[in-house]
C-alpha positions as CSV (number, residue, x, y, z in Angstrom):
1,X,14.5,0.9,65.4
2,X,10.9,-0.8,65.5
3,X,9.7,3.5,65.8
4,X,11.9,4.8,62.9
5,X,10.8,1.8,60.6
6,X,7.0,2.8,61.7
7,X,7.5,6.4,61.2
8,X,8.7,5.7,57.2
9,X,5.9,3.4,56.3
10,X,3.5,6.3,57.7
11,X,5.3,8.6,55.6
12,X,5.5,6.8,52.5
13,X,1.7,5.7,53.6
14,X,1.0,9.7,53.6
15,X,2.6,9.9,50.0
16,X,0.9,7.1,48.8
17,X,-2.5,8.2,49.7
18,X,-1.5,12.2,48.5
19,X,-1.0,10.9,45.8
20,X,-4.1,8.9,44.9
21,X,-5.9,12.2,46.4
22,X,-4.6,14.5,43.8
23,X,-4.7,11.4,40.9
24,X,-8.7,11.5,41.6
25,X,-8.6,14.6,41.7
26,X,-7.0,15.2,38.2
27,X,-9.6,12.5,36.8
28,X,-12.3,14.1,38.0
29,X,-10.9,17.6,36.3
30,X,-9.9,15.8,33.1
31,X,-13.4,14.5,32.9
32,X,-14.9,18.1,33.2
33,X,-12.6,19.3,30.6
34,X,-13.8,16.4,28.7
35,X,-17.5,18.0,28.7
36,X,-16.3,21.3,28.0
37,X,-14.3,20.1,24.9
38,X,-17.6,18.2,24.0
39,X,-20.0,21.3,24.0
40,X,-17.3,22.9,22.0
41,X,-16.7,25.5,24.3
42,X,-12.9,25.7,22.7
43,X,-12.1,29.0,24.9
44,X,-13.0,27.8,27.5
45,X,-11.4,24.6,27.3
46,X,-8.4,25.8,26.8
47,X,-8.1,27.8,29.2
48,X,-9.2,24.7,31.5
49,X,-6.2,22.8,29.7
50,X,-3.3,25.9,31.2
51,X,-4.1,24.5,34.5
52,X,-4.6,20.9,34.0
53,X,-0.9,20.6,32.3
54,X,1.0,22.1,35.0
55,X,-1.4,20.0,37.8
56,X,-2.1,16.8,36.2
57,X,0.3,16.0,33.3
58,X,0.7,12.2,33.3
59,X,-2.6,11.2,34.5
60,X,-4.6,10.7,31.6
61,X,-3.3,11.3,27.8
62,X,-6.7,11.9,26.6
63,X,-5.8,14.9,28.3
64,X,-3.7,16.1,25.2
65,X,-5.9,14.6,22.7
66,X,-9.0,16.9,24.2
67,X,-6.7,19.3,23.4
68,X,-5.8,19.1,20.5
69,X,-9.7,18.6,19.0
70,X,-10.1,22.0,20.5
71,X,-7.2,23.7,19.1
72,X,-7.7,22.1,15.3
73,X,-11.4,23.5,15.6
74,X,-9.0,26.9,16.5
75,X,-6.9,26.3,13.6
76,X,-9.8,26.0,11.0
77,X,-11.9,28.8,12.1
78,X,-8.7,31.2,11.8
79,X,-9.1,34.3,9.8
80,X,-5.9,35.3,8.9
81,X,-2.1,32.6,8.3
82,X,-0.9,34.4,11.5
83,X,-3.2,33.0,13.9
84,X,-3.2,30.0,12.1
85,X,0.5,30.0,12.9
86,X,-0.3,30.8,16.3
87,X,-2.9,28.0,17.4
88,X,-0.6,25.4,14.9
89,X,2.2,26.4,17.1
90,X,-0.1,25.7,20.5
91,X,-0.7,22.3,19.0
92,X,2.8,21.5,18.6
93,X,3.7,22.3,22.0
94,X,0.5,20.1,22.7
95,X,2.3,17.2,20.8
96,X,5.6,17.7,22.7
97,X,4.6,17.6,26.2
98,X,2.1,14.6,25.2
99,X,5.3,12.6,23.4
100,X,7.1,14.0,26.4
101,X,4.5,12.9,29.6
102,X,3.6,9.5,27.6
103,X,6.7,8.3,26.5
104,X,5.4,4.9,25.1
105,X,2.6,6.2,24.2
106,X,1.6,5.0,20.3
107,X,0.1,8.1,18.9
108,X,0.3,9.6,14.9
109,X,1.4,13.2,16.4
110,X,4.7,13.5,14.3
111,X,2.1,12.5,11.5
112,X,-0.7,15.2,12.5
113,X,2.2,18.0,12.7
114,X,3.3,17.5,9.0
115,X,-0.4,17.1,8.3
116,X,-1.2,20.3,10.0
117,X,1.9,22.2,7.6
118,X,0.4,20.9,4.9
119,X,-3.0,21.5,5.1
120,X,-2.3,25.2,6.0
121,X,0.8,26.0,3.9
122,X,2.5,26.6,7.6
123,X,5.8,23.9,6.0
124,X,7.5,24.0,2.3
125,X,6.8,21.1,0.5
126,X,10.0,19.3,1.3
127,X,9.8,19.7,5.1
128,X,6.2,18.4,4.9
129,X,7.7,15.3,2.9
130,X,10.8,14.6,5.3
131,X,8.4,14.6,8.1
132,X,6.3,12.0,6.4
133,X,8.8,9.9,4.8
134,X,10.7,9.7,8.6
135,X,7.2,8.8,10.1
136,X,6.5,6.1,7.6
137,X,10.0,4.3,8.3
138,X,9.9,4.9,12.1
139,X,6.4,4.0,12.7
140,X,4.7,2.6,10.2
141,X,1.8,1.0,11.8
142,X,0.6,4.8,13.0
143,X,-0.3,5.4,9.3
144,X,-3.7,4.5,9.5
145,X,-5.6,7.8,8.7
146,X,-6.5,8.0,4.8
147,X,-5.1,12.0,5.4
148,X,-2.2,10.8,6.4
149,X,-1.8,8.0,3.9
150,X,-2.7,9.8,1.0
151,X,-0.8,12.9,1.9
152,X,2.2,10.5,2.1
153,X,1.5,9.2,-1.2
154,X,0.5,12.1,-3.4
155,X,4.0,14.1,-2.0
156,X,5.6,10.6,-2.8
157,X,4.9,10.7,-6.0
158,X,4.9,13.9,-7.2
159,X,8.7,14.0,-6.1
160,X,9.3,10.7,-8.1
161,X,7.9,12.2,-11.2
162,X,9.7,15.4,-11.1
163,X,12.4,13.2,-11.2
164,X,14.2,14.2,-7.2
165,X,16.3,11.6,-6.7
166,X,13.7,9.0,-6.4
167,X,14.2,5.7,-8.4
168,X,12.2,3.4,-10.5
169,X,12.9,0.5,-8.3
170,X,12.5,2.8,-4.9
171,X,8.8,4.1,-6.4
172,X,7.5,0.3,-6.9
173,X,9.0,-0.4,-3.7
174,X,7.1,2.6,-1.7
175,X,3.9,2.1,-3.5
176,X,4.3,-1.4,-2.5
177,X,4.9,-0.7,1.1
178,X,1.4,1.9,0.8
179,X,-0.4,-0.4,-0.8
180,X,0.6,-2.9,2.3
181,X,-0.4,-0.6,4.3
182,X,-4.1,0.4,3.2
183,X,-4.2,-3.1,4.2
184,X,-3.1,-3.2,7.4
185,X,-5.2,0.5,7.9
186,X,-8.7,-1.9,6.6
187,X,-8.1,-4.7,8.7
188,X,-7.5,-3.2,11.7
189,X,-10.7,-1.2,11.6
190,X,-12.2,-4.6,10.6
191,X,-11.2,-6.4,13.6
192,X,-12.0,-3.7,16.1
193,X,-15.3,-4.2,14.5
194,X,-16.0,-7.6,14.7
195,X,-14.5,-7.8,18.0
196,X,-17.3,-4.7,18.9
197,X,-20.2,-6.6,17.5
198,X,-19.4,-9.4,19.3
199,X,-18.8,-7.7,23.0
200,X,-22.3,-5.9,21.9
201,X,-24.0,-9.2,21.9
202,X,-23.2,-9.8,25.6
203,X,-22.8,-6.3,26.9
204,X,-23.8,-2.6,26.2
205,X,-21.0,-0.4,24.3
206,X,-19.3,3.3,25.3
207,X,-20.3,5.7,23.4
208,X,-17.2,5.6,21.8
209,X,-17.5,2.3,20.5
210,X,-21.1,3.0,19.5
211,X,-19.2,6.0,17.3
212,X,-16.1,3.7,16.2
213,X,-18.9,1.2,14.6
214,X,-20.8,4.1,13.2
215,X,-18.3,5.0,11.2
216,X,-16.4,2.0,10.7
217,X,-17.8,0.5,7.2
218,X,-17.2,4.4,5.6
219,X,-13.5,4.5,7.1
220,X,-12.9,1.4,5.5
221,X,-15.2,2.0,2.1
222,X,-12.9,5.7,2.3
223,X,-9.4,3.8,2.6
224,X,-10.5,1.3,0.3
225,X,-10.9,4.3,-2.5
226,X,-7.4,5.5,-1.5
227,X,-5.9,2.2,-2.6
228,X,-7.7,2.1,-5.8
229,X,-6.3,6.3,-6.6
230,X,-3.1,4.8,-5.2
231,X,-2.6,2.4,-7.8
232,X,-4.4,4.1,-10.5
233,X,-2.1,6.8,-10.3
234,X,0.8,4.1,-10.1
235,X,0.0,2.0,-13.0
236,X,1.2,4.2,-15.6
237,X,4.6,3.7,-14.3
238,X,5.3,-0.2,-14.3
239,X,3.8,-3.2,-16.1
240,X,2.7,-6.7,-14.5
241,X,6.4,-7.8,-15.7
242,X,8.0,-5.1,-13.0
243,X,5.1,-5.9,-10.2
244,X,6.0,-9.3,-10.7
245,X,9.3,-9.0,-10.2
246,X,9.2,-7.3,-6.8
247,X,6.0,-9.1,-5.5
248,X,8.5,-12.3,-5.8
249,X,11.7,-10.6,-4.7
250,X,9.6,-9.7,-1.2
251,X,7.6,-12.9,-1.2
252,X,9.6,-14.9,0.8
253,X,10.0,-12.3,3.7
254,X,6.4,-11.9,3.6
255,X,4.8,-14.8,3.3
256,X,3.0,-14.9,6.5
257,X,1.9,-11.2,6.3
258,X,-1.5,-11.4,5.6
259,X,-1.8,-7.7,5.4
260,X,1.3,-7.4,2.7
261,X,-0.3,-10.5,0.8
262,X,-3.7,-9.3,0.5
263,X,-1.7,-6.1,-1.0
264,X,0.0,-8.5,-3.3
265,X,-3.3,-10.1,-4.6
266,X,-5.6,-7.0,-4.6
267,X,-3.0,-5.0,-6.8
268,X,-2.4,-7.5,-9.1
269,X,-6.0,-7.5,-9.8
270,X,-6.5,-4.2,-10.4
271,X,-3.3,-4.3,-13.1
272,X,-5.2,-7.1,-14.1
273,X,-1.9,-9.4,-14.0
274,X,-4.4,-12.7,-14.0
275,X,-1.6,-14.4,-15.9
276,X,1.1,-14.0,-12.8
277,X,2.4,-16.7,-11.3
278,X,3.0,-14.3,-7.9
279,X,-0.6,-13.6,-8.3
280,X,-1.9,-17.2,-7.7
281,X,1.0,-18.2,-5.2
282,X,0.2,-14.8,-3.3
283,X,-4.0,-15.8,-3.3
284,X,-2.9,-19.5,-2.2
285,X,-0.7,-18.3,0.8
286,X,-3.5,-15.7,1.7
287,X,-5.9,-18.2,1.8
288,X,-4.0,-20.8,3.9
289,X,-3.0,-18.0,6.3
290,X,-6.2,-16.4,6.5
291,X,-9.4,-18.1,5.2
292,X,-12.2,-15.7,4.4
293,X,-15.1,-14.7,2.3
294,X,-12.2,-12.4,0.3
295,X,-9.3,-14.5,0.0
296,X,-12.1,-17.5,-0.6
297,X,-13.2,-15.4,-3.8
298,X,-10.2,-14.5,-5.1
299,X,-9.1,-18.0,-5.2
300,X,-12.1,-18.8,-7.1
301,X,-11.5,-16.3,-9.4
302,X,-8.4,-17.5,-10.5
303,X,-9.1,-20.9,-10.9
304,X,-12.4,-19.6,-13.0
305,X,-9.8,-17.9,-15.4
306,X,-7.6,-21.4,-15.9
307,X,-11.1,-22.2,-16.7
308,X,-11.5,-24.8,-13.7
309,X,-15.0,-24.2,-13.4
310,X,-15.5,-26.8,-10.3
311,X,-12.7,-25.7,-8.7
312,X,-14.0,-22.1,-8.5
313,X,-17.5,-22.9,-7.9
314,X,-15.6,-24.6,-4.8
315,X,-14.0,-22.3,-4.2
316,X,-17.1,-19.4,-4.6
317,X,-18.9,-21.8,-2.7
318,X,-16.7,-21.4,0.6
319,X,-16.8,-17.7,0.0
320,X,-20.9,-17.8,0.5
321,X,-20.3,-19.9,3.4
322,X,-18.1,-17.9,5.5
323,X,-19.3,-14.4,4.2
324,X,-21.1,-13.1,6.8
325,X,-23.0,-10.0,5.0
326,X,-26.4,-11.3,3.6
327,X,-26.3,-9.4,0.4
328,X,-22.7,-10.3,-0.1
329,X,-23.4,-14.5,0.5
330,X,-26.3,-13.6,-1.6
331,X,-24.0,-12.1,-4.4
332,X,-21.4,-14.5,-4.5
333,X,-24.2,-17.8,-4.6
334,X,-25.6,-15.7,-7.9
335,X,-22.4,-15.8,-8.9
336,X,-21.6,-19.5,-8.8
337,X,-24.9,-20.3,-10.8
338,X,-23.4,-17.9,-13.4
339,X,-20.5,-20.0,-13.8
340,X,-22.2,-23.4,-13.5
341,X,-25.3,-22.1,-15.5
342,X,-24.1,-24.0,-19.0
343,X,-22.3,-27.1,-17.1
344,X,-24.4,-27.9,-15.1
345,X,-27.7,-26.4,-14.9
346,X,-29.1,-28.3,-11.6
347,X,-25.8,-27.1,-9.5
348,X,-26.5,-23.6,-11.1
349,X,-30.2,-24.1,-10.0
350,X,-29.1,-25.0,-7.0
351,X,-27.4,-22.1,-5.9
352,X,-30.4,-19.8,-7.2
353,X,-32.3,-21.3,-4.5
354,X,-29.5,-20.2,-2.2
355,X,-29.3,-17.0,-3.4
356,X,-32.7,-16.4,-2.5
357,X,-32.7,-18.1,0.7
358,X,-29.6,-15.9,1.7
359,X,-31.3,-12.9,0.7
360,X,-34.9,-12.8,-0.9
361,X,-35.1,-9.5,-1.8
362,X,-32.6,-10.5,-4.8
363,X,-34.9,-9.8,-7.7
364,X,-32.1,-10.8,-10.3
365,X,-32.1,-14.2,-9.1
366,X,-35.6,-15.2,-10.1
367,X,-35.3,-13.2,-13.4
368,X,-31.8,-15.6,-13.8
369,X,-34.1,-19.2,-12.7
370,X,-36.9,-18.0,-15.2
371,X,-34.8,-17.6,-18.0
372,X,-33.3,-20.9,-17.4
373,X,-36.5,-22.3,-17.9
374,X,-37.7,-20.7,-20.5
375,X,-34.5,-21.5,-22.4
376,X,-34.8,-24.9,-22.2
377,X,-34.4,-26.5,-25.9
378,X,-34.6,-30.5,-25.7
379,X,-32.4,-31.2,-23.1
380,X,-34.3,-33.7,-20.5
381,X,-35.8,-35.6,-22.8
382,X,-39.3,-33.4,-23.0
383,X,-41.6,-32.8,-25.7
384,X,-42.0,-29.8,-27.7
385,X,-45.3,-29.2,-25.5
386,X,-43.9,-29.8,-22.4
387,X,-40.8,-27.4,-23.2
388,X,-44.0,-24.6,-24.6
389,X,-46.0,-25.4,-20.7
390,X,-42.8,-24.5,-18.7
391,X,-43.3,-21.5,-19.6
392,X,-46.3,-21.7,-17.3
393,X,-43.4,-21.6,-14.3
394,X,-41.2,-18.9,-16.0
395,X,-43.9,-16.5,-16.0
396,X,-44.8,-17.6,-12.1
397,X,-41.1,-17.2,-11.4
398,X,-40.2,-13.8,-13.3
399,X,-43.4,-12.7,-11.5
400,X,-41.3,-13.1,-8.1
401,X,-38.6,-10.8,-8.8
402,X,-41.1,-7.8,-8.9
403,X,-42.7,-8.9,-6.1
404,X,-38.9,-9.0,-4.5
405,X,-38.3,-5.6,-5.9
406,X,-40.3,-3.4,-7.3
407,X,-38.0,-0.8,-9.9
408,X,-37.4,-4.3,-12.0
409,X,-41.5,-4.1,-12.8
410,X,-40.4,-2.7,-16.5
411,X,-38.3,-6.1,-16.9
412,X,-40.8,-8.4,-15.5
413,X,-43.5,-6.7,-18.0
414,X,-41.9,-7.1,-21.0
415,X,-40.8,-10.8,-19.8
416,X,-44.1,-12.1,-19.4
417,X,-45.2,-10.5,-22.7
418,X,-42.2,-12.3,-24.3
419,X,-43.0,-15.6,-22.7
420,X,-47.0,-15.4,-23.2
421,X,-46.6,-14.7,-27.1
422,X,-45.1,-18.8,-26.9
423,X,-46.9,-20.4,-24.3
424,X,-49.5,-23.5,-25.6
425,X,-52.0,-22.5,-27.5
426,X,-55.8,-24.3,-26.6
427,X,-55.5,-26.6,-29.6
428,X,-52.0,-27.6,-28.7
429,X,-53.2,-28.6,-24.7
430,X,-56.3,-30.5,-26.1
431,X,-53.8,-32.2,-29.0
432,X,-51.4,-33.5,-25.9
433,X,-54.1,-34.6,-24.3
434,X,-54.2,-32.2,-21.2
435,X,-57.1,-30.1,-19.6
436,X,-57.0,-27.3,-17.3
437,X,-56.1,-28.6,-13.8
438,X,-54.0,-31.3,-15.1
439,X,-50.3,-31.7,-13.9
440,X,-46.9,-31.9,-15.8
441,X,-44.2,-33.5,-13.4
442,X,-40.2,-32.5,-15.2
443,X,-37.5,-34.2,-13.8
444,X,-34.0,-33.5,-15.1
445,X,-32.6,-30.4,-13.7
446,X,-36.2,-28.6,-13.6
447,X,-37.2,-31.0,-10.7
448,X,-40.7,-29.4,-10.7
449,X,-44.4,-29.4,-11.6
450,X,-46.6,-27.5,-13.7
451,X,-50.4,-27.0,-13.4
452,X,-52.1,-26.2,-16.3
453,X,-54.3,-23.2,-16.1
454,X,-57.2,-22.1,-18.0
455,X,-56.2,-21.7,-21.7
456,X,-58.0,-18.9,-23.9
């Protein structure tokens, strides 16, 4: 008993460690297709691929996704529909045995097979669409190419508004569900991002992650452009009453979708719905669920329109504070001393100085603090000579903003030329009783001092 019980655990031993041979084996292979796919030797590749599929065709799906770079290159450089037909037709079977070996596998092939019809004219339009349409119900979250996305859309609507069987109510609802989902494409290309930079601060990247955050900010500036066509082809066909209406039909199922939420609010905006109550209860529930520099802003920006102006500048202010771009924290503090700039001119100074300190290359910032001075009228209890000498600091300040960038030169020119032609003449510095040298302390907002210079 004790022998026959030995002799199967050496053969399943043997199996076991056959196995793992010809694994390696395939790994090693798969990697050596991987360079040939690289220095584009298509041909060759695959050729390379006949083999690997009948020896290794579960190992490694990257396998199939080699492949199929090799056989789109195949696809575009074909002369004539036929061979088109013919390498489209080697990609499909591609597709198959990948759905087939990888069962689980989440991949967008369905997706790249009606994109492949389409592109090519290898499909009529309503297979291309049906292929689409089923991909988008089945698997939804595999829609994250802008191809595939807009494809999806443009067939979409052009079927709507030749009038197929498509409805009112279904359109909204499927520009909705896009819209969601330009989203969902952003954020996930977002988070893979952060999540990059951070591991890059501890440990060196693949070259594939190196590529993913090459490209990462134009994939999302790219989909970002999508949404805007999206809804600016959309917008002819409902008012903010009937984007109301469904935004608050679907609120309560997706309240805690940040992804269908940030849909909500962005789209509203772009209709420019500001008066919706949706709108506001959408931007609350995005903020509470997911606090950021965007969802910040928007909030601000709808209390600014009720014309809450500390509530936005709290608002803007929490933008600034978790935005993480230094032009953009810089942007959105210039942005708060717009709105504060008549209220309450040493909060709006304030947040100059942050501008600046955020990012100090923002020329328009000391062009903004210069004109506050030199617009000063008779606030702060100063003389009409002391309101004339702070022009001494305007000029100093405007001066800044070339210095920060030098195309706003023109500006800063004819600034100073304004602002010299009303500066304190020499009679008017001996009359207050001032000499070159002397000091003028402001208080008030200003909170500075001036130095009088030599007076011609």
């Amino acid at each position: 008993m004790i022998k026959k019980n030995l002799t199967a655990f050496l053969f399943i031993a043997s199996v076991f460690t056959a196995v793992a041979q010809q694994t390696s084996k395939c790994e090693e292979q798969i990697a050596a297709f991987e360079q040939t796919v690289k220095a584009e030797k298509y041909d060759d590749a695959l050729q390379e691929f006949k083999g690997l599929v009948k020896k290794c065709p579960n190992v490694d799906e990257k396998l199939y996704i080699l492949a199929e770079t090799a056989l789109v290159y195949k696809i575009e450089s074909a002369q004539t529909k036929e061979l088109r037909q013919q390498f489209a037709d080697s990609i499909f079977g591609v597709y198959q045995l990948h759905n087939k070996n990888f069962p689980k596998a989440k991949n967008s092939n369905d997706i790249n097979k009606a994109l492949i019809q389409s592109d090519y004219r290898l499909a009529d339009e309503k297979e291309v669409f049906k292929a689409l349409d089923a991909a988008f119900v089945l698997q939804p979250h595999d829609y994250t190419d802008y191809k595939a996305i807009e494809a999806y859309y443009n067939t979409y609507l052009k079927r709507f508004e030749a009038g197929q069987e498509i409805t009112l109510t279904d359109f909204t609802e499927k520009f909705g569900a896009i819209s969601t989902q330009v989203m969902y494409a952003k954020n996930r290309i977002a988070d893979r991002q952060n999540q990059l930079k951070l591991k890059e601060e501890t440990e060196p990247l693949t070259q594939e992650e190196k590529d993913f955050l090459g490209r990462a900010n134009k994939d999302i500036d790219v989909l970002t452009a999508v949404g805007e066509n999206v809804d600016r082809q959309s917008s002819k066909h409902f008012s903010c009453k009937g984007l109301e209406e469904y935004y608050t039909a679907n609120f309560e199922k997706n309240k805690e979708n940040s992804d269908w939420l940030e849909a909500l609010v962005n789209v509203m905006f772009l209709n420019r719905c500001y008066e919706s109550e949706v709108l506001t209860k959408g931007a609350t529930a995005l903020y509470k669920l997911k606090p950021s520099a965007q969802s910040a802003f928007n909030m601000g920006t709808i209390e600014l329109r009720k014309n809450n102006v500390d509530g936005a500048a709290e608002y803007f202010d929490k933008s600034a504070q978790l935005e993480t771009d230094v032009d953009q924290k810089a942007e959105v503090y210039y942005k708060v001393a717009g709105i504060l700039r008549n209220s309450d001119k040493a909060r709006a100074k304030e947040y100059i100085l942050k501008t600046v300190k955020a990012n100090p290359k923002k020329a328009r910032a000391y062009i903004f603090l210069a004109e506050m001075y030199a617009s000063v009228t008779k606030e702060c209890n100063i003389t009409d000579f002391e309101r004339k000498a702070l022009l001494w600091l305007a000029i100093d300040t405007v001066k800044k903003a070339e210095e920060a960038d030098v195309k706003y030169k023109g500006t800063v020119a004819s600034m100073i030329e304004n602002y010299e032609k009303r500066l304190p003449t020499r009679d008017e510095v001996k009359e207050a009783g001032k000499r070159k040298g002397d000091e003028i302390v402001y208080g008030c907002w200003i909170n500075e001092t001036v130095t009088i210079p030599k007076v011609k």
